[in-house]
C-alpha positions in Angstrom: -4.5 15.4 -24.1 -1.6 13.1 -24.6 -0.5 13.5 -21.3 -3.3 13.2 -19.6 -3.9 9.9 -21.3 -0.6 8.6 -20.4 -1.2 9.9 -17.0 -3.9 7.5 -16.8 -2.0 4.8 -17.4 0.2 5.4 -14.8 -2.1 6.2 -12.1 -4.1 2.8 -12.7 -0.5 0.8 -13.2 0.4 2.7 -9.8 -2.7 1.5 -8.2 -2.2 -1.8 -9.3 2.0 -1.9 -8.6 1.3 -1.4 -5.2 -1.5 -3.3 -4.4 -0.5 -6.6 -5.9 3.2 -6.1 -4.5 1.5 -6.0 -1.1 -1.2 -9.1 -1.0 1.5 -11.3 -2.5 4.4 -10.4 0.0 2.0 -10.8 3.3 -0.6 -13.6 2.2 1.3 -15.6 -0.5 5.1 -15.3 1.3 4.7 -14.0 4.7 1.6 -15.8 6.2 2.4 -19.1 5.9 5.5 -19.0 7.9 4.0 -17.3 10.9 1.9 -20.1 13.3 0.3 -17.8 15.9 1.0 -18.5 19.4 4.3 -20.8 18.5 7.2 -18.6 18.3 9.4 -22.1 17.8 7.2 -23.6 15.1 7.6 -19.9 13.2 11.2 -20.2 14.1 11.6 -23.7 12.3 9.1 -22.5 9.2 11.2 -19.4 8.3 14.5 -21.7 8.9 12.8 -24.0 6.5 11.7 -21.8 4.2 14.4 -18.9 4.3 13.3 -18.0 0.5 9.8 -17.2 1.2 10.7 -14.9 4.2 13.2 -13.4 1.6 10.8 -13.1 -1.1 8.6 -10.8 1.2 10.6 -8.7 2.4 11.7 -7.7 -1.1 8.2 -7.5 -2.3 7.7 -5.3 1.1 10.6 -3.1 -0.5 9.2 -3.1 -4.1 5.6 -2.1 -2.0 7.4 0.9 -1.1 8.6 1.8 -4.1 5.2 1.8 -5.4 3.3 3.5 -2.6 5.6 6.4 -3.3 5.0 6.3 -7.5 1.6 6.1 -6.3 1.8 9.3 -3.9 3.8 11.0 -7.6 1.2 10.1 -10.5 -1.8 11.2 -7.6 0.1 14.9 -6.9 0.6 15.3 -10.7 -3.0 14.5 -11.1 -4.4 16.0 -8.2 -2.2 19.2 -7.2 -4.3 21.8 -9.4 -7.3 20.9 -6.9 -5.5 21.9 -3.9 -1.6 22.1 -3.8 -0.9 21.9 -0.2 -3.5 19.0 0.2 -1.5 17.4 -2.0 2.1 17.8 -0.9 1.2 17.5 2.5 -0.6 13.4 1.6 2.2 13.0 -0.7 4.6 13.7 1.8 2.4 11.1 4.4 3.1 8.8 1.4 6.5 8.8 1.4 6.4 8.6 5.2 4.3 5.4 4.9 6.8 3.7 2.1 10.1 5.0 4.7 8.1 3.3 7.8 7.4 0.0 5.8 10.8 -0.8 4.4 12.2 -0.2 8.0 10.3 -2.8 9.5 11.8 -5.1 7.4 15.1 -4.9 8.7 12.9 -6.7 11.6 12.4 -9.1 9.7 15.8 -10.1 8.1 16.8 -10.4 12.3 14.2 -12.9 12.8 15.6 -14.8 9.6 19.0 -14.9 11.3 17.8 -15.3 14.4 15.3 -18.4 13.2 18.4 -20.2 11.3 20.8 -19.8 14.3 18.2 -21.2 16.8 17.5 -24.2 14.2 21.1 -24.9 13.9 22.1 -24.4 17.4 19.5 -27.3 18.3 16.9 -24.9 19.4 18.0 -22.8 22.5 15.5 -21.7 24.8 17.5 -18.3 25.5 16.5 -17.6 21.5 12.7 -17.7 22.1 12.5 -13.9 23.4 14.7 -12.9 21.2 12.3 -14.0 17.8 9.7 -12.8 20.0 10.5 -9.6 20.5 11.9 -9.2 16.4 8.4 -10.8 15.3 6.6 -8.1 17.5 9.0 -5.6 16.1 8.0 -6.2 13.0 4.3 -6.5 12.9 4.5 -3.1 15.2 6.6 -1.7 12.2 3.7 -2.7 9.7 1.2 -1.5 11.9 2.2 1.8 12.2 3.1 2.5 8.5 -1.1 2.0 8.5 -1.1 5.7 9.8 0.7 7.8 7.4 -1.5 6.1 4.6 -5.0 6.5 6.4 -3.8 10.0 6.9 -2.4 10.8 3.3 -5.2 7.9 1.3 -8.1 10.3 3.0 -6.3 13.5 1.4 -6.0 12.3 -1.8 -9.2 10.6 -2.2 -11.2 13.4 -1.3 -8.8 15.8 -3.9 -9.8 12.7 -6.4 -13.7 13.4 -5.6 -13.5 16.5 -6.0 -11.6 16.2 -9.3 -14.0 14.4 -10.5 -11.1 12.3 -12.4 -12.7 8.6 -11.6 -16.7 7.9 -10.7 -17.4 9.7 -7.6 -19.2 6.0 -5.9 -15.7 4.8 -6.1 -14.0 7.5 -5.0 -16.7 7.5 -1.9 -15.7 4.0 -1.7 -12.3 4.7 -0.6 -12.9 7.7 1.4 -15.6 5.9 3.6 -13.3 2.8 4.0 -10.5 4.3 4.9 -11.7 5.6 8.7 -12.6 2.1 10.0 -9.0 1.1 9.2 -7.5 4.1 11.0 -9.5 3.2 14.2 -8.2 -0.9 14.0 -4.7 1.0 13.4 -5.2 3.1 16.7 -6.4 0.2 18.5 -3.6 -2.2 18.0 -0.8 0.6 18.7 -2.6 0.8 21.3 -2.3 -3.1 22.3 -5.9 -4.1 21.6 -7.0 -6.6 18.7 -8.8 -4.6 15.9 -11.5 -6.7 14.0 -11.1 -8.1 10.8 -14.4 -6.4 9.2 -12.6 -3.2 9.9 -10.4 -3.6 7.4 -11.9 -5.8 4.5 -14.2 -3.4 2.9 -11.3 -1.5 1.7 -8.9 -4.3 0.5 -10.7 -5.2 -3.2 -10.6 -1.1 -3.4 -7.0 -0.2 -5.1 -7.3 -3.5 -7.4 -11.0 -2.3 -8.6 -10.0 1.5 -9.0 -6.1 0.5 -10.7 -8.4 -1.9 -12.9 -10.9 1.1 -14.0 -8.5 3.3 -14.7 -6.6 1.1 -16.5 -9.8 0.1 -18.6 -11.7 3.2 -19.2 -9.1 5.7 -18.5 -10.0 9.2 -16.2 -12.0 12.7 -17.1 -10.0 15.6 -17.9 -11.4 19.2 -17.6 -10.1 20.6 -20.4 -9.2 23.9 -18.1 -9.4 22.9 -14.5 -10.0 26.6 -13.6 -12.9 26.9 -15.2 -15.3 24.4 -13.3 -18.0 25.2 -16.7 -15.4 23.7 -19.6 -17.6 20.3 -20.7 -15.4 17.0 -19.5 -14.3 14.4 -21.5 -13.8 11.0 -21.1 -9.8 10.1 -22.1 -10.1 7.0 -24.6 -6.7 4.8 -23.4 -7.4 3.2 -26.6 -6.2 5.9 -29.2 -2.7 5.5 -30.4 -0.2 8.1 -29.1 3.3 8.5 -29.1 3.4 9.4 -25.4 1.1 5.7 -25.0 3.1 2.7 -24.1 2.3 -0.4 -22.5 3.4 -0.3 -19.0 
């Protein structure tokens, strides 16, 4: 029981790691230094500001990290339900986090790229080149979408059928995740994918991290035996495995 309870901890901390990393690196970091349709006014932000564009890629880097101690804590949880389901979307995970720390490298060139052209008195010959890096980049983020849609529909439906969490919420993720997959496929595919296609999963991780977290996740005493009663793990009873996270 101990280390199902410290399992628990990790999967809702996981949740959480990778979820908060992400929201703060794009909206609080990234975003602000990105004016659409002015590749020169981006150019002179991220010149400006070469900290924040910093700061995000490292908490893009940090997002991969987590996304792949996500993909861990779920196979340890989740494995006994179906192995190769799990391996297969941990191994999507990992693809995800590899995918998402390369388009960064995107992003350091458009830093460089942003300072030269600010310092060089703004060269018109260095407007395709931030162009091209910017739309290297979002391209990069873009497809790293796939592997999770992919691996994030395995492992939810392995969760549901665990029975670990609420089955509502679990629903909740499996349901959202499709309309992102299809915005993914249609900008790869050079077409704008509407916002509402993604928002219904965004408070998701932060609300299923937070649960788990709270009120910790059922544990078949023998997951074998579908018939063994299920308890409910109380995160709040000392343990020497416990430890704040």
């Amino acid at each position: 029981m101990q280390s199902v309870n410290h399992s628990s901890r990790l999967l809702g901390f996981a949740f959480l790691l990778q979820a908060v990393t992400s929201l703060v690196s794009g909206a609080v970091f990234l975003k602000p230094l990105l004016v659409a349709d002015d590749i020169n006014a981006t150019m002179t932000k991220i010149a400006d500001n070469p900290l924040l564009l910093r700061a995000s890629i490292f908490g893009d880097v940090i997002t991969a990290i987590g996304i792949v101690f996500l993909g861990a804590v779920l196979l340890v949880c989740l494995r006994q339900q179906h192995e190769t389901f799990a391996f297969i979307a941990f191994g999507l995970y990992i693809f995800e986090a590899g995918l998402l720390a390369a388009s960064r490298v995107a992003a350091f060139s458009l830093l460089r790229i942003s300072e030269t052209f600010v310092t060089s008195g703004q060269p018109a010959a260095l407007q395709a080149s931030a162009t091209v890096t910017l739309e290297t980049m979002n391209f990069g983020y873009t497809l790293h979408m796939l592997p999770f849609c992919v691996g994030g529909m395995l492992f939810y439906y392995l969760l549901y059928k665990a029975n670990l969490v609420p089955r509502l919420m679990t629903l909740w993720g499996l349901v959202t995740i499709p309309p992102m997959l299809i915005g993914t496929l249609l900008v790869i595919a050079g077409n704008t994918a509407p916002t509402y296609l993604y928002i219904p999963y965004i408070p998701f991780e932060f609300v299923i991290g937070l649960w788990i977290l709270v009120r910790g996740i059922k544990h078949h005493a023998a997951l074998n035996q579908p018939q063994v009663a299920v308890t409910t793990i109380d995160m709040n009873k000392p343990s020497r495995l416990t430890g704040n996270i």
